[in-house]
Each structure stands twice: as C-alpha cells, then as structure tokens.
N, C-alpha and C positions, 0 to 999 in steps of 0.2 A: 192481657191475654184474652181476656174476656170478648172486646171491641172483635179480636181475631177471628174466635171461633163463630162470632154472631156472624159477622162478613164473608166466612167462611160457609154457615151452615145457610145463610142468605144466597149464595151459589151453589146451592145442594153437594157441596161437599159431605165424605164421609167421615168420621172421628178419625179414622186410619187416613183417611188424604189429609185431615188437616193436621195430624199427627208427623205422618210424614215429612209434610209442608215446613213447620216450625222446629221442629228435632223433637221434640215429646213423648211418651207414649200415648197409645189409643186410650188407654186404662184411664190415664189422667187426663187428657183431654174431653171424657166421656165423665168416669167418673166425680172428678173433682171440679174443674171450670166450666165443664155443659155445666150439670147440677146445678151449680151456682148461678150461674146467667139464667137459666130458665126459673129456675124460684124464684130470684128476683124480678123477673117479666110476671111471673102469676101473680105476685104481691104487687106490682105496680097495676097492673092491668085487672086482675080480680078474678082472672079464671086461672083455671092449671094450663100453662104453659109448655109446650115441649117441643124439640128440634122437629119435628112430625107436625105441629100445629103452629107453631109461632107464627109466621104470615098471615093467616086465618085469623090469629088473635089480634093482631098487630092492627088487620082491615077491621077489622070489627072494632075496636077500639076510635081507631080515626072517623070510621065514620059514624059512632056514637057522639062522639066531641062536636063533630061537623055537621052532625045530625040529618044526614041524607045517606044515601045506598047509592055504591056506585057498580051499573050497572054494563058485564064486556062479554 
C-alpha cells in the first residue's frame, strides 16, 4: 500500500482521492501508511520528509549522490 500512496502522492493526489481510489479511509491512508512512508523517506534520506516536500527531498538527495544541481 505503501508503493500506492507514494505513486499516488507523486500525482498530487489527495489522501481522500487516493482513499477513494483503493476502498480505504482518508484517516488510514493519512494517518497510518502516509506516516509510515514518510518516516521512512526521512530516515533514509536524513531530513524530515513529508507528502508537501518529498520531491524536493527526493532532488536533493539525487543530486547530492550525483553530486551536481540540476538546473529547469
């Protein structure tokens, strides 16, 4: 479910759309599996993660690894 909600929140879907989308509630899709995916993005990545910043974290990470800025 995890993979879902990332793929989901990666097309700016809302907890309620991707709620919707899978039979879920909002509550659980926010509170229990966002939660969980994003903690675990902070603790892989080192900063605090969230459905708001993950892309941000995610470029910033790649291009720490890859060590250049890409610039659009």
């Amino acid at each position: 479910m995890k993979l879902k909600v990332f793929q989901a929140s990666w097309s700016d879907k809302t907890y309620d759309e991707i709620a919707i989308n899978y039979g879920y509630s909002a509550e659980y899709i926010n509170k229990d599996v966002g939660n969980k995916l994003w903690h675990k993005l902070s603790q892989a990545l080192g900063e605090k993660v969230t459905k708001k910043n993950f892309k941000a974290a995610l470029k910033r990470a790649w291009e720490k690894q890859n060590n250049f800025i890409i610039y659009y």
